[in-house]
Steps between C-alpha positions, in 0.01 A plus 500: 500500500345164372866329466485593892210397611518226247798365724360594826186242425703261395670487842182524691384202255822259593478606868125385509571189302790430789223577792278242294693235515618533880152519545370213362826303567343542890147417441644169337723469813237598779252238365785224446600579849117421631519212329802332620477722838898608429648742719783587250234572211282745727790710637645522144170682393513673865858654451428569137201733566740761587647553164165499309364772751831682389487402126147699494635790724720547248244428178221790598826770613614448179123541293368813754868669377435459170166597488619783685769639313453296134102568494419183239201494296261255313643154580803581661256651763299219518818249563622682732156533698459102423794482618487619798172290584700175392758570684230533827324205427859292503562621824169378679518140353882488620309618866265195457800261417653598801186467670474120397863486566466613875240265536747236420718586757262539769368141381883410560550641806188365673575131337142525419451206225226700254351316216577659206436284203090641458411460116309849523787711640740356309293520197507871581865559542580312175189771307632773716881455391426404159284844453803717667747340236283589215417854651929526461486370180209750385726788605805364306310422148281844589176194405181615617348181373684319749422763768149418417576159563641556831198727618251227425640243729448670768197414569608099515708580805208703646286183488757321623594722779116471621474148505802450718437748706149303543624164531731631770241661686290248519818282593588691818094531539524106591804454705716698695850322401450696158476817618861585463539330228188646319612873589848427306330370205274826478804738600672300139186570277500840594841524425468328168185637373617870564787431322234361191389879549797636470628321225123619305601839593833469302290337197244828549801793524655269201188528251490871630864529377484352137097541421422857717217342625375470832362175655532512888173423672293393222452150658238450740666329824290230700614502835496221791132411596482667869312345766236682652544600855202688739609806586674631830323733684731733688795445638852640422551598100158497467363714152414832511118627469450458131827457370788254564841467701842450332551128487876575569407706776356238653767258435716743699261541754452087502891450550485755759258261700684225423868602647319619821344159504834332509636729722266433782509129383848533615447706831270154566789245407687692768258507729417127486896484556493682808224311629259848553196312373304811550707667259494265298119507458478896464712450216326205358197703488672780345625262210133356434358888482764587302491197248128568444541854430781446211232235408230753461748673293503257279187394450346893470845560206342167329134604552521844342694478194204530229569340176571827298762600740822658298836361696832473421559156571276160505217467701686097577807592572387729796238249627795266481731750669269614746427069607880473524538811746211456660646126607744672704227625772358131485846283571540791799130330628685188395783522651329588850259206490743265429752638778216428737480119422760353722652718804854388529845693607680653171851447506675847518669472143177387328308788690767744360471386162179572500529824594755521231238413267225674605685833500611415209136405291410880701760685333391354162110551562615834619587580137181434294313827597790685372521296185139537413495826542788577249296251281197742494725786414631318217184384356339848582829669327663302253837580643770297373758560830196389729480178344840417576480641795212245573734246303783582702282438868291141378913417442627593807143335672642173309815537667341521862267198446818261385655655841205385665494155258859455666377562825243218521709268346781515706291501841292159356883332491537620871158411599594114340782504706315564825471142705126578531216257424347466173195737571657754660777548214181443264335778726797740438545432146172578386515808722809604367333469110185705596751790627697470173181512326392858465799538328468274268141656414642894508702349236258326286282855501777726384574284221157536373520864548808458297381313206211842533719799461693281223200537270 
């Protein structure tokens, strides 16, 4: 019995040591790939995600058999329960290296030229990598002191990860050309200091493993200082009467508002088209009701979340999601005002673009409800296949957006080709970004939401 089981953790052992390095082989990739913004670094992590997802498939089937059929004791136990946690962990920081990785590529793809070279987040990504090699090493050498080690730098990328988060904010607080730029930064710190969490977990399950002793949650954890907001009074998603609403309910009820927004921001486009001004107003004034309503949404999910509130995920990270898909409802208001500034005939292949577009950026904004709903079931459940069932649908959301990247990019080269006079093809162009826009945003939100159920 112990010559068998003996062998059987010795497997599970060299199998986790193989998801380990494939692991951090694409966190070192990922953040490389940031750095230089290379295409052929993020979809090497991308492609490889697959086989670690397998790898740990293959890890727990093989440690729920044996403590099915072999029923360990003492330490063997305890591996194979440490184990099984490891092996977890692993998994969710190769999520957040793809997450980094698919930001890459959507840098890429939009020839957006991001900044990366900040001292802060790269001073976290060096910490961040540095403690995921040593939580590996920990595990080889079974050495709690260095697991120890590992757990106590934590809280250096903590600090760090709130001072560029605040230096960003107030960045995009003071001009509007580092907005996008700003919301990439703080989509990589997430990324990176979740995978500092991760790699602490390791380091934790580790000095379980060789010492018995459990450490998780003895640390006191200083969140982001929150800026106080009045409350809302009313309105859609508002509180109950002495108690308070699911902030992910909300969310879903927020991105409800928000694709009806753009859908009647579309009806207008087509309207104005036509030339039915009246039309056009109606749904102008339907876009500005609805706009305000997923507004009250999110001001009454940010009023009402008391400090002691016990949630899954970071009370940042859904502010920040919630500001990314709540710009979707405000470049619809956008996009109208600006289609009002200069009445001119659109030629029929720009016009059909458009369309293109729009239908497009509604078939994308179409899917958030859906995915924030199976978001609350996971966080309400725990269930494994719902995550990558959520996994699988941010993916496939990615996929729609690049279709819609396409899109807009191949319509501006047609739009340059039009003998038109400078404003007009100015006119168009701009238009043509602010349809392409919502997209962009839908996209921005789910990867937060990602980087959330990755925890």
């Amino acid at each position: 019995m112990g010559t068998r089981i003996g062998r059987t953790i010795a497997e599970i052992k060299n199998m986790l040591l193989q998801m380990s390095k494939m692991v951090e082989e694409a966190v070192r990739t990922s953040i490389l790939a940031y750095q230089r913004q290379d295409l052929q670094l993020a979809q090497r992590v991308i492609e490889k995600d697959e086989e670690i997802d397998t790898l740990d498939v293959r890890i727990n089937s093989l440690i729920l058999k044996t403590l099915a059929l072999q029923q360990p004791m003492a330490a063997d136990f305890r591996f194979l329960t440490s184990a099984m946690l490891i092996g977890e962990q692993l998994e969710r920081v190769g999520d957040h290296a793809v997450n980094i990785a698919e930001q890459v590529t959507g840098l890429i793809e939009k020839t957006d030229k991001i900044p990366v070279s900040i001292l802060g987040l790269n001073e976290m990504a060096a910490i961040a990598v540095s403690m995921l090699g040593d939580s590996i090493n920990a595990f080889v050498y079974g050495g709690a002191k260095m697991a120890e080690e590992v757990r106590a730098r934590d809280k250096e990328v903590d600090d760090l990860y709130i001072s560029v988060v605040n230096q960003e904010i107030d960045t995009m607080a003071t001009s509007r050309s580092e907005v996008r730029p700003g919301v990439y930064h703080i989509i990589l710190a997430i990324n990176i200091e979740r995978i500092a969490d991760l790699a602490t977990n390791i380091a934790e399950d580790i000095i379980f493993l060789v010492e018995g002793r459990l450490v998780r949650h003895t640390d006191e954890y200083v969140p982001v200082q929150e800026t106080k907001q009045a409350p809302a009074k009313g309105g859609p998603c508002p509180a109950p009467e002495g108690g308070h609403r699911e902030p992910l309910e909300c969310l879903e009820n927020h991105a409800n508002h928000v694709h009806d927004c753009l859908a009647q921001a579309a009806l207008a486009v087509k309207a104005y088209f036509d030339d039915q001004d009246e039309l056009f107003t109606k749904y102008v004034g339907q876009v500005g009701e609805l706009e305000q309503a997923a507004d009250m949404i999110k001001r009454n999910v940010r009023a009402h979340l008391p400090r002691g509130i016990i949630m899954p995920i970071d009370k940042f990270e859904l502010f920040l999601y919630l500001n990314e898909q709540d710009g979707i409802a405000d470049t619809a208001e956008d996009m109208l005002e600006w289609i009002t500034y200069r009445k001119t005939r659109i030629p029929e292949k720009i016009r059909e673009g458009i369309d293109r577009i729009l239908n497009k950026s509604l078939e994308i904004s179409k899917k958030l409800p859906t995915i924030i709903h199976a978001a609350r079931t996971y966080f309400q459940t725990g269930d494994e296949d719902v995550r990558i069932h959520v996994k699988d649908s941010i993916r496939n959301l990615r996929t729609l957006e690049h279709e819609a990247d396409v899109m807009e990019h191949e319509l501006k080269k047609q739009t340059f080709a039009l003998e038109q006079d400078a404003a007009s093809i100015y006119y168009f162009i701009r238009l043509i970004e602010l349809v392409g826009k919502s997209a962009d945003q839908a996209e921005n939100a789910v990867d937060v939401l990602r980087s959330m159920i990755a925890k």
